[in-house]
Backbone as CSV, one residue per row, in Angstrom:
resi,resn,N_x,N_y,N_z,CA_x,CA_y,CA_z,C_x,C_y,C_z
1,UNK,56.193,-23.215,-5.382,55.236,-24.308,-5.323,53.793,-23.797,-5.273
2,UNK,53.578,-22.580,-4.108,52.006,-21.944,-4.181,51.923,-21.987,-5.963
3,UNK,53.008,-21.135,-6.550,52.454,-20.300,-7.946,51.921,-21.645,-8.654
4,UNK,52.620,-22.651,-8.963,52.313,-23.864,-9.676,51.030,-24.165,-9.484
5,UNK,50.492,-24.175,-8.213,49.101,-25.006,-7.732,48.101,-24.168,-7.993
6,UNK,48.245,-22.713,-7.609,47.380,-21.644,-8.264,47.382,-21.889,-9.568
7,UNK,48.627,-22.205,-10.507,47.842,-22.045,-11.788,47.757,-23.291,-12.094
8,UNK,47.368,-24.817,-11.541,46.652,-25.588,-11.573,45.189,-25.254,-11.409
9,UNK,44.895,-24.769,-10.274,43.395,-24.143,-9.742,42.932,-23.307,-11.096
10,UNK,43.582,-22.068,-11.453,42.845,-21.576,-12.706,42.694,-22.512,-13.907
11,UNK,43.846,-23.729,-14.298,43.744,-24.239,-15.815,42.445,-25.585,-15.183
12,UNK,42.119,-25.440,-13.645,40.970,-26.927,-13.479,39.796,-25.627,-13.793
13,UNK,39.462,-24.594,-13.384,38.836,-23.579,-13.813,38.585,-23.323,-15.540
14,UNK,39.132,-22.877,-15.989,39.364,-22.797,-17.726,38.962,-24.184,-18.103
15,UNK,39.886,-25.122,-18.058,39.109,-25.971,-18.369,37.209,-26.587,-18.026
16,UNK,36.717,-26.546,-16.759,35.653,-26.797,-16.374,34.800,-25.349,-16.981
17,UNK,35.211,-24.117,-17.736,34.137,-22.992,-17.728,34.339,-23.438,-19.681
18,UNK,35.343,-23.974,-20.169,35.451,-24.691,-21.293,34.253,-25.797,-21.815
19,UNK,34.085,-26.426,-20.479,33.146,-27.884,-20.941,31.900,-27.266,-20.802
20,UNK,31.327,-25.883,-20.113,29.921,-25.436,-20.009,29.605,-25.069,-21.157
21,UNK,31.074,-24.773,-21.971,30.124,-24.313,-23.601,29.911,-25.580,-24.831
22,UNK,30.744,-26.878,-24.433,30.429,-28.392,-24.680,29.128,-28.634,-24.171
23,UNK,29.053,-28.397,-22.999,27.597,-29.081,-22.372,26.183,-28.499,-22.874
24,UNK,26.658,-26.960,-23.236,25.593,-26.421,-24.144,25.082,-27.196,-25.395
25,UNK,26.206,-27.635,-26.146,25.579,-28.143,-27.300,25.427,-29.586,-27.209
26,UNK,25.752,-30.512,-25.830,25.161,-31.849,-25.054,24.000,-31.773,-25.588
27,UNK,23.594,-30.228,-24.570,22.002,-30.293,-24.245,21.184,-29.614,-25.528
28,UNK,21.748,-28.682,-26.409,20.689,-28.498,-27.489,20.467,-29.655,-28.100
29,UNK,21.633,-30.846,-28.552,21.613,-31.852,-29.625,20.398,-32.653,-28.661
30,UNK,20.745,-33.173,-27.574,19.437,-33.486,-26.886,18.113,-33.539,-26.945
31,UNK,18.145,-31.805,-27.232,16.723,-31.216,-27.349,15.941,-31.319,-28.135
32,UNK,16.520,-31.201,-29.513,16.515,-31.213,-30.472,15.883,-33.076,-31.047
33,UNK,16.577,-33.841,-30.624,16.276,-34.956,-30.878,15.105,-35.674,-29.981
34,UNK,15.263,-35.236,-28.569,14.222,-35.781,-28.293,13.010,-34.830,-27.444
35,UNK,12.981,-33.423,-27.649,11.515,-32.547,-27.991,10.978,-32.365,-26.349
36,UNK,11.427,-32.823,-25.390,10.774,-32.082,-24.207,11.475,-32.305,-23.590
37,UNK,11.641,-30.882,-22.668,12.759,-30.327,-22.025,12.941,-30.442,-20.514
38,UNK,11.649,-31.006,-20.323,11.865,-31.805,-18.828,12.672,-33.450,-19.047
39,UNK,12.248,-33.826,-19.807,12.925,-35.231,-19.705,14.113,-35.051,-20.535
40,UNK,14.832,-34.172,-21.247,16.363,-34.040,-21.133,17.078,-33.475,-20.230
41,UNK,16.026,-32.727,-19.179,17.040,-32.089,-18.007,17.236,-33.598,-17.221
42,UNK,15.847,-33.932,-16.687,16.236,-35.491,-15.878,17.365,-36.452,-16.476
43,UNK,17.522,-36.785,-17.841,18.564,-37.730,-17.997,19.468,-36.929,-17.846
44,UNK,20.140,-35.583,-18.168,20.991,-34.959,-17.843,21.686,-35.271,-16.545
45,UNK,20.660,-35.236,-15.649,21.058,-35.251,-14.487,21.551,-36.746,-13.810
46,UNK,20.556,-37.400,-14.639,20.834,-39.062,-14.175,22.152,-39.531,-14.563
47,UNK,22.385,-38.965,-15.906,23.775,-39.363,-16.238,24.441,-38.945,-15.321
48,UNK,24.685,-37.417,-14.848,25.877,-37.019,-14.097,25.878,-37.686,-13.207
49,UNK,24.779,-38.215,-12.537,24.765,-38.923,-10.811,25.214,-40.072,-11.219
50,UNK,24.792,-40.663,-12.139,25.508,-42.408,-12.168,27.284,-42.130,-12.321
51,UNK,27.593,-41.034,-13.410,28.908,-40.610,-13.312,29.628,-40.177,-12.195
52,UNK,28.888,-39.321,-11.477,29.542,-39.008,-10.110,29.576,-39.946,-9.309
53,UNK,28.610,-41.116,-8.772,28.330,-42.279,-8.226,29.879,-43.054,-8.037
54,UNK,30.219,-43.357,-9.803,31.345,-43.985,-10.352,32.742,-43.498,-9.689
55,UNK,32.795,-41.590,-9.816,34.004,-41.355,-9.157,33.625,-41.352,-7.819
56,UNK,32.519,-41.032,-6.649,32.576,-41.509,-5.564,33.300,-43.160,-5.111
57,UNK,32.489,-44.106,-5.913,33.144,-45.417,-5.779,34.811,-45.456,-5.595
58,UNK,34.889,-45.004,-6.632,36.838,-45.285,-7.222,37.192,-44.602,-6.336
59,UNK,37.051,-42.955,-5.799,37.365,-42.364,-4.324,37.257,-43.354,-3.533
60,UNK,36.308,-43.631,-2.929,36.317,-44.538,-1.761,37.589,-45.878,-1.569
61,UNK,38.046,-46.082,-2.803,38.106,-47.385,-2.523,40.009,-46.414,-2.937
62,UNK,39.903,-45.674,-3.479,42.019,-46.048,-3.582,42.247,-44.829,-2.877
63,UNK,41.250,-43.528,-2.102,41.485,-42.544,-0.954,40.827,-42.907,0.187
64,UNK,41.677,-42.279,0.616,40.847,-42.457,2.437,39.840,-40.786,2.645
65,UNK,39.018,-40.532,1.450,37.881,-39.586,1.548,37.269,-39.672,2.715
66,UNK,37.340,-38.802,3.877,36.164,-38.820,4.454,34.561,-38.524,4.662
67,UNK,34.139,-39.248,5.629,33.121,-38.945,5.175,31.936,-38.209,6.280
68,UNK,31.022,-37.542,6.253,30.651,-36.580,6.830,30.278,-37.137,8.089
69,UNK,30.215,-36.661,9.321,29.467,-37.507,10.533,28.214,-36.911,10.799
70,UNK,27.691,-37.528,11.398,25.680,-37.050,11.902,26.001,-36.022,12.247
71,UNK,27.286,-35.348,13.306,26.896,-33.863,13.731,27.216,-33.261,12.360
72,UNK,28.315,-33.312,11.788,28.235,-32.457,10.248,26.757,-32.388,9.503
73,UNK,26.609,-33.187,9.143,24.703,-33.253,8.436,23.756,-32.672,9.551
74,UNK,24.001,-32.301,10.783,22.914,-31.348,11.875,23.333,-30.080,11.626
75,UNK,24.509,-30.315,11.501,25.310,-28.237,11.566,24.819,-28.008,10.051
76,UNK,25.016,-28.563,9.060,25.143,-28.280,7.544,23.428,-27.352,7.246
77,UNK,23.348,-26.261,6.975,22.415,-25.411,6.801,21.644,-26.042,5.925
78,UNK,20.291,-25.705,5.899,19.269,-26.851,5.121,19.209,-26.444,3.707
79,UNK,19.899,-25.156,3.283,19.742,-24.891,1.649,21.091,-25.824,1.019
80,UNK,22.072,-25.811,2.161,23.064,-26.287,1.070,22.902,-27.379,0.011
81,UNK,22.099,-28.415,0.332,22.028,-29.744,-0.585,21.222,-29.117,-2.160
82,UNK,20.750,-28.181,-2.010,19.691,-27.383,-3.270,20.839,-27.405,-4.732
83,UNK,22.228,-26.859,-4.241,22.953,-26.482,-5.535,22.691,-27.258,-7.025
84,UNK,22.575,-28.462,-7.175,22.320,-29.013,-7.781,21.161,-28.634,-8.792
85,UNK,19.826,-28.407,-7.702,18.813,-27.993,-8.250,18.365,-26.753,-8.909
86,UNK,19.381,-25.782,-7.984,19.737,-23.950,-8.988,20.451,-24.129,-10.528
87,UNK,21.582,-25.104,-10.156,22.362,-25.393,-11.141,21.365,-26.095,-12.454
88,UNK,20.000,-26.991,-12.038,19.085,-26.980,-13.158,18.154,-25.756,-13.697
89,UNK,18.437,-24.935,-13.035,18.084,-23.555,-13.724,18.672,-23.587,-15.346
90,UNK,20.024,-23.690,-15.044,21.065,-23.460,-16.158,21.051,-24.284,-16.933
91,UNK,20.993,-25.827,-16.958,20.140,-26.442,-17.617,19.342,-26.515,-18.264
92,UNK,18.226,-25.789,-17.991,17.174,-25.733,-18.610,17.074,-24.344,-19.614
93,UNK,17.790,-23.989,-19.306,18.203,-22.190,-19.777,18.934,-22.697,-21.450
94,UNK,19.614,-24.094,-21.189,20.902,-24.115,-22.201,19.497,-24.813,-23.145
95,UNK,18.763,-25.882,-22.413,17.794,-26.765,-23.402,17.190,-25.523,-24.210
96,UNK,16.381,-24.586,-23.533,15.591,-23.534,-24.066,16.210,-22.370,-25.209
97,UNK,16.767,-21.656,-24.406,16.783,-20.552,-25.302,18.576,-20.737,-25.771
98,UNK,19.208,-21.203,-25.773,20.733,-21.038,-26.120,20.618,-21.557,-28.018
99,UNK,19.928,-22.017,-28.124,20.149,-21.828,-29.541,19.665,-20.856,-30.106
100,UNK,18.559,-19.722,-29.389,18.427,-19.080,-30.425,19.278,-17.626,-29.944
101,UNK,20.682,-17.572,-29.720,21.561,-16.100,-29.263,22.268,-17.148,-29.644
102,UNK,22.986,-18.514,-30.021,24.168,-18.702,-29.808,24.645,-19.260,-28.139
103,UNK,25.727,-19.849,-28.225,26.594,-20.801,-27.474,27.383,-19.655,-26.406
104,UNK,28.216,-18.311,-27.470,28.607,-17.381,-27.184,27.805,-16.526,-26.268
105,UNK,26.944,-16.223,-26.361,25.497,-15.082,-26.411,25.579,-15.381,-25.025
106,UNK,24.832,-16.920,-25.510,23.901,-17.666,-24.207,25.227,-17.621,-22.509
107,UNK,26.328,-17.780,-23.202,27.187,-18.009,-21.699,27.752,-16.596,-21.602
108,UNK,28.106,-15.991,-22.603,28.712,-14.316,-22.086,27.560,-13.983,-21.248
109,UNK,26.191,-14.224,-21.266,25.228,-13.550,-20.609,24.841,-14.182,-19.067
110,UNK,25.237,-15.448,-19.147,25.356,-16.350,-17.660,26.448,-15.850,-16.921
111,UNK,27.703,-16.021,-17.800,28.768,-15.434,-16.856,28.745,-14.167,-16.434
112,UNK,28.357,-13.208,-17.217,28.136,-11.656,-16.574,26.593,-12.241,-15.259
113,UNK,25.850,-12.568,-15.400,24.666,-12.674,-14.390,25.927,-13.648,-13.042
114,UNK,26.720,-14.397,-13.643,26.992,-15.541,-12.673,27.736,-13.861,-11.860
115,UNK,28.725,-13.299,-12.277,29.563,-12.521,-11.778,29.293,-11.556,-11.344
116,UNK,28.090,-10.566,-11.247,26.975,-10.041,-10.515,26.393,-10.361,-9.370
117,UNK,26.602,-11.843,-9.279,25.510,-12.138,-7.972,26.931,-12.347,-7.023
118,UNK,27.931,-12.740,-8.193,29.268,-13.498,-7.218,29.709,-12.169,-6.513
119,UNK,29.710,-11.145,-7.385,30.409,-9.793,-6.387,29.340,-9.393,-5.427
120,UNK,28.489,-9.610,-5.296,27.364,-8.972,-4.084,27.752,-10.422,-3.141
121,UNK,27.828,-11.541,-3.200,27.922,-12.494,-2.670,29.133,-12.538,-2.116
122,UNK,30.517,-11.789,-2.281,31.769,-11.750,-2.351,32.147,-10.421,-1.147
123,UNK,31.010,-9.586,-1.720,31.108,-8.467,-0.817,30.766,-8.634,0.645
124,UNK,29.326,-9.704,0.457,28.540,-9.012,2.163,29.404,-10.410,2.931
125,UNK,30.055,-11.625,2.014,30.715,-12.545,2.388,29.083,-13.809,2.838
126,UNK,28.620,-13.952,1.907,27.159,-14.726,1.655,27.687,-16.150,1.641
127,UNK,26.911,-17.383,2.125,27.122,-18.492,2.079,28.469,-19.076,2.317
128,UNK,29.392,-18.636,3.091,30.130,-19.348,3.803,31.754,-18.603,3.379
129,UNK,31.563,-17.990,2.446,32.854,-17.616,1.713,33.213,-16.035,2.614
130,UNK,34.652,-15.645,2.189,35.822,-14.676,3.114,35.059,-13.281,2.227
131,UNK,34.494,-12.615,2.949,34.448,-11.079,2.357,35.420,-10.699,1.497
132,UNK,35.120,-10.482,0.350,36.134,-10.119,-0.810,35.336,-8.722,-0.974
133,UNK,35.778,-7.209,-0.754,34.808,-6.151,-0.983,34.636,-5.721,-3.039
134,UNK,33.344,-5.488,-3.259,33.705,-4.272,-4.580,34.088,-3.525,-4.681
135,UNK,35.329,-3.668,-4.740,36.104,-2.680,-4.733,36.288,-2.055,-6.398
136,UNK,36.618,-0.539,-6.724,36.578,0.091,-8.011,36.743,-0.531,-9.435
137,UNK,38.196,-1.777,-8.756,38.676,-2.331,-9.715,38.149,-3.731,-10.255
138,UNK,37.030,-4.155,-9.387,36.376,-5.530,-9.377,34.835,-4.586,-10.118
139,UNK,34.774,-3.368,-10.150,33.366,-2.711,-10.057,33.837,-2.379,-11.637
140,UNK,34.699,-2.086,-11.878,35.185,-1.366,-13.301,35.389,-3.165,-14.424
141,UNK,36.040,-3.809,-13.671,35.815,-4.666,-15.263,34.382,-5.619,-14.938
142,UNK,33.683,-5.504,-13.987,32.563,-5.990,-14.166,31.707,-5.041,-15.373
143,UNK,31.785,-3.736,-15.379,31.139,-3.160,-16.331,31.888,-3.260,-17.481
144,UNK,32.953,-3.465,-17.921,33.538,-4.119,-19.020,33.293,-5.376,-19.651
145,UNK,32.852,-6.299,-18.539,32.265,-7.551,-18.950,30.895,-7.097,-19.915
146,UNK,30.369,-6.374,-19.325,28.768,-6.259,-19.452,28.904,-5.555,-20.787
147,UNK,29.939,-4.623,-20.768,29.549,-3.558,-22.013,30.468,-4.956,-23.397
148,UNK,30.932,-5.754,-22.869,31.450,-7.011,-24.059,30.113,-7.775,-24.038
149,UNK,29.270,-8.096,-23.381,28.027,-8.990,-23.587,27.018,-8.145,-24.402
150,UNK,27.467,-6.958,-24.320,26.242,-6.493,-25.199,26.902,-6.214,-26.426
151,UNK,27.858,-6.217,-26.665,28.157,-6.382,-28.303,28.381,-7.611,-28.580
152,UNK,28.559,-8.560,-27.751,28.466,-9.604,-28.441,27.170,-9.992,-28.709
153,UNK,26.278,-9.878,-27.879,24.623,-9.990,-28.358,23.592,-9.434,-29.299
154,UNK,24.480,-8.021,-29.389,23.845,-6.943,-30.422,24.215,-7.172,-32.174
155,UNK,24.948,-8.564,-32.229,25.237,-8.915,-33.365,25.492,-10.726,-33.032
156,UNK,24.253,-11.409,-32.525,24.153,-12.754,-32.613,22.644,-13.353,-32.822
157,UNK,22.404,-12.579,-32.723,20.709,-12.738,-32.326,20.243,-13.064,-33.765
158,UNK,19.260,-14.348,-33.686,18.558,-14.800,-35.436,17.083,-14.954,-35.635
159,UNK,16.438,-14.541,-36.379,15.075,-14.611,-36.240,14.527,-15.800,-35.621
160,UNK,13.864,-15.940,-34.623,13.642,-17.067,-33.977,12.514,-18.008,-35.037
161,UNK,12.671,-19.007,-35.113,12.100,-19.775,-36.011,10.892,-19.764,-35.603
162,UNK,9.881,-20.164,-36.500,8.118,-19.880,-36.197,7.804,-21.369,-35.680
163,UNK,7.285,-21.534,-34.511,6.793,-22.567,-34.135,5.089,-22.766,-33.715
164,UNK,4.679,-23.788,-33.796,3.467,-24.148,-33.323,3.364,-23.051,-31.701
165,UNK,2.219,-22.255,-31.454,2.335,-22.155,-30.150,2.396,-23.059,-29.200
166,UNK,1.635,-24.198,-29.881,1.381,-25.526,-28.593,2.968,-25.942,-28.005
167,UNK,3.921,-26.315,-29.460,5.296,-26.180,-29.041,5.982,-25.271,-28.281
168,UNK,5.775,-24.274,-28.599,6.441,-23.131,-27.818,5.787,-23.545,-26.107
169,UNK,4.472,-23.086,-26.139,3.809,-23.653,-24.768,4.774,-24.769,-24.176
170,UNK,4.642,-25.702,-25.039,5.646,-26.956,-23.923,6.896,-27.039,-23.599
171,UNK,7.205,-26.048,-24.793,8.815,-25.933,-23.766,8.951,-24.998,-22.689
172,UNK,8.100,-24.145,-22.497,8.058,-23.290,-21.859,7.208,-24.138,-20.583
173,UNK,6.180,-24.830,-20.681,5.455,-25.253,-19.811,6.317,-26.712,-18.567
């Protein structure tokens, strides 16, 4: 029964690291159509909250979800509510530069950065999670990851198209 649910946990995994390379091309078609990259991160986001809103509702009403009490929200450390807002890092990363490396490029190079911070984060046991150490064998295909991101990058890369600087400025700005 564990083995079954574990490999539920990895295929809700695979699937959800599946839809980040969907959501990439969400957000270029986005970009693309409507030209500034602050106001496609905000609807981005508005959508997900009215969406999440929706499955909060339907939770509430056919689970007995609980729900946090005043001492939980006093104990709860004051960065935790931020994730959201790191997570618009990535966002804005996919609006910007993911079209010009590619879909491939752009996430082999997130996931090696995501899996870098996760093993230092894994090691000293950072933000709430069980000390997992780097150990040789977590240290050895991390550099396997890395030495696959750079061939996949060293043959994706396209002359970046010539733009107005003023354009360039505003996406950047």
């Amino acid at each position: 029964m564990v083995v079954v649910a574990l490999g539920f946990v990895f295929l809700f995994i695979a699937v959800a690291g599946g839809l980040r390379s969907v959501e990439v091309g969400f957000q270029n078609a986005q970009k693309i159509y409507m030209s500034n990259v602050w106001l496609c991160a905000v609807i981005s986001y508005a959508v997900a909250l009215v969406g999440f809103s929706v499955f909060l509702a339907i939770a509430t009403v056919v689970s007995n979800s609980p729900w946090p009490t005043l001492a939980d929200l006093r104990h709860m450390p004051w960065w935790a509510p931020f994730g959201g807002l790191v997570g618009g890092v990535a966002v804005v990363g996919m609006i910007t530069v993911a079209r010009y490396v590619g879909i491939a490029t752009f996430n082999a190079v997130v996931i090696t950065s995501e899996m870098l911070v996760a093993l230092v984060m894994d090691h000293l046991g950072l933000m709430g999670f069980t000390v997992r150490h780097a150990t040789l064998p977590r240290l050895v295909s991390a550099g396997l990851i890395i030495g696959a991101v750079f061939l996949m990058a060293r043959n994706s890369t396209k002359p970046i198209p010539v733009q107005a600087p003023d354009t360039i400025m505003e996406e950047v700005a």
